[in-house]
C-alpha positions in Angstrom: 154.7 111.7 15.2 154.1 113.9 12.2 152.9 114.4 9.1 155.6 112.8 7.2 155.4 109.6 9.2 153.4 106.8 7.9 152.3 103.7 9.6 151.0 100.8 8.0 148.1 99.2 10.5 147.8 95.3 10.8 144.5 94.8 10.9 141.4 94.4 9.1 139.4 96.0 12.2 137.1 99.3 10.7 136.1 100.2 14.5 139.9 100.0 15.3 141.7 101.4 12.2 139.3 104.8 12.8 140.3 104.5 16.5 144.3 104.4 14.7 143.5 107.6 12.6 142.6 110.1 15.7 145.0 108.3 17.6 148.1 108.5 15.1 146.8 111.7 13.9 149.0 113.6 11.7 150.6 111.1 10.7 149.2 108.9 7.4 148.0 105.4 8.4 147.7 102.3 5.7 145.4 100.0 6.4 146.9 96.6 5.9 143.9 95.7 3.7 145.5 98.5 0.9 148.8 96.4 1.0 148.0 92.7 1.1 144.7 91.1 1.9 145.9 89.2 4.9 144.1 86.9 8.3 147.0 85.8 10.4 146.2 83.1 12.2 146.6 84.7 16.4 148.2 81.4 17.5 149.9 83.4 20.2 149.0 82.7 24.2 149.5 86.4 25.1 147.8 89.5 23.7 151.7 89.9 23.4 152.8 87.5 21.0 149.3 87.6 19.1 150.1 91.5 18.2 153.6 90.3 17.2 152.8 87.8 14.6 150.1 90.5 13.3 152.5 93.0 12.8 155.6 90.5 11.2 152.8 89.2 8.9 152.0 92.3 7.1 155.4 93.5 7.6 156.6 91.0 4.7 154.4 93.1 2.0 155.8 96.7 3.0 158.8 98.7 3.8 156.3 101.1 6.0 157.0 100.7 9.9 153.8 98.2 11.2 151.9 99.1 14.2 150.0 96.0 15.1 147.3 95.5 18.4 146.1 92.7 20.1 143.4 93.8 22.7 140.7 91.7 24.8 137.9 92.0 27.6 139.4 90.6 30.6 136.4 89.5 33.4 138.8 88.0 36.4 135.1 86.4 37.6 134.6 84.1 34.5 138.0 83.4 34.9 139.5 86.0 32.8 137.1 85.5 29.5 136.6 86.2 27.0 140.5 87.2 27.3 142.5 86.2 24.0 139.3 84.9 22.6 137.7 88.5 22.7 137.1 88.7 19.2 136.3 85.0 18.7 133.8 84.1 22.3 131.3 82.7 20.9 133.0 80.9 17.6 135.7 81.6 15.4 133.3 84.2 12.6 131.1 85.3 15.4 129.5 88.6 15.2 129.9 91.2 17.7 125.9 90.7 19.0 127.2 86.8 19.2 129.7 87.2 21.3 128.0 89.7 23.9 125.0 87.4 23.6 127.5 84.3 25.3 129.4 86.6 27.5 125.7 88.2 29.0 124.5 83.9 29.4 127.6 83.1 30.9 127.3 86.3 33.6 123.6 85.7 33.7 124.4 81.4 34.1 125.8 82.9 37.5 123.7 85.1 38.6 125.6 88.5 37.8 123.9 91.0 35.8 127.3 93.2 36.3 130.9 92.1 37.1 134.3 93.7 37.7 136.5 93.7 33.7 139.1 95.4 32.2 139.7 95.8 29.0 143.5 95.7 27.7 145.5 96.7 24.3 148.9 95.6 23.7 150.8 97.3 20.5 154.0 96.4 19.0 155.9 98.5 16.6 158.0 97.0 14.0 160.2 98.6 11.0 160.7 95.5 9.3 159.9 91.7 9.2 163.1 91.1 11.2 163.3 93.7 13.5 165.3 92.6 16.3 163.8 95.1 18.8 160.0 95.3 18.4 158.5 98.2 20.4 156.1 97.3 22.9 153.1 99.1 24.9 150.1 98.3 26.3 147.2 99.9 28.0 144.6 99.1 30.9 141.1 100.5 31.2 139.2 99.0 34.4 135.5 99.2 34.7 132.4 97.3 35.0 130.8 95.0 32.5 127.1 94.8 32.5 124.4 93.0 31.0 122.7 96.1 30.0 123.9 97.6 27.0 123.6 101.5 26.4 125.1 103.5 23.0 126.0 102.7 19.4 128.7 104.3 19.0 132.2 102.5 19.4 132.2 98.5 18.4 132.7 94.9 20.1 131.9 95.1 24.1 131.8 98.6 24.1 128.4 99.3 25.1 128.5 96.7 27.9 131.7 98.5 29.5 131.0 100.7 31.6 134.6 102.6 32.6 135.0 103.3 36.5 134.0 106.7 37.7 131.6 106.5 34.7 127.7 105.8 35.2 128.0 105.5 31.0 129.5 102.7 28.5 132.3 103.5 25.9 129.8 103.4 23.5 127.7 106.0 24.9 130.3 108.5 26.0 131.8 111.4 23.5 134.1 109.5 21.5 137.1 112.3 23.0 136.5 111.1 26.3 136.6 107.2 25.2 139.9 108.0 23.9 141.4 109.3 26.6 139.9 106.4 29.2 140.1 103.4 26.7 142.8 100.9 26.4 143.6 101.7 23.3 144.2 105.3 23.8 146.4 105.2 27.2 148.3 102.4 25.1 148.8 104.9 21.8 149.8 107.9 24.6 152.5 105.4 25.6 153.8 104.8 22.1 153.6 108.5 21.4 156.0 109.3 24.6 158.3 106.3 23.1 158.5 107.1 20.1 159.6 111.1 21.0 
């Protein structure tokens, strides 16, 4: 990727569209917000197919190649929630606070105050609204969740995740590091080696 590439980013996330910036970095990115003002609907049952309908959703309103992610908390103990419903746990507008507020009761309900999680990020790549052959990558990060929360930086379960080998949360550690260990990040280094 370089500096004439540009990449139009299908979603309305701040937290993840800075994430896209250092991760796509030289290239330009678009937020999908400066094209079309856009929710589509995640109808999908994988992270998958969710990523796929965000990226052929924006990619009607541009000619620009569409990176598009879906990414969840995964905790195999509460039988893999908040999963697909990451963003939407505790309702369909909740906040962040909201949904770390239901997934610390349900832990709590029993009797964990920490359990085994992973987070995961799929991306798809598309050049246009019909492209045949949609790129695909994803990304793992396994840690610990915990119903202590320590940092502000990052966004969403961040500062409940604590990465393994780490004794700190993604939202505590030097955003660098974070981007080398997250989800996100070993799913962009993936889509960097694809796209060589």
């Amino acid at each position: 990727m370089g500096p004439n590439d540009v990449f139009v980013i299908a979603s309305n996330n701040k937290g993840k569209i800075n994430e896209f910036k250092i991760l796509l970095s030289p290239a330009e990115i678009i937020p999908q917000n400066e094209i079309i003002q856009l929710e589509v609907d995640e109808t999908g049952s994988t992270f998958f197919e969710n990523a796929l309908l965000k990226a052929r959703g924006v990619a009607e309103f541009t000619d620009f190649s569409v990176i598009a992610d879906d990414s969840g908390l995964i905790v195999p103990g509460l039988n893999n929630q908040p999963g697909l419903k990451s963003a939407r746990y505790a309702s369909d507008d909740a906040s962040d606070d909201e949904n770390k507020e239901k997934l610390k009761s349900e832990m709590r309900r029993l009797g964990f105050e920490e359990m085994p999680a992973y987070f995961v990020c799929v991306l798809v790549m598309i050049t246009s609204k019909d492209d045949p052959l949609p790129l695909y990558v994803e990304g793992r990060s396994n840690g610990t969740i915990k119903t202590k929360s320590i940092g502000d930086q990052g966004f969403g379960y961040d500062d409940m995740f604590y990465p393994d080998g780490y004794n700190e949360s993604f939202a505590s550690i030097n955003a660098s590091t974070k981007l080398k260990l997250s989800h996100r990040g070993i799913a962009f280094a993936a889509l960097r080696e694809k796209l060589k």
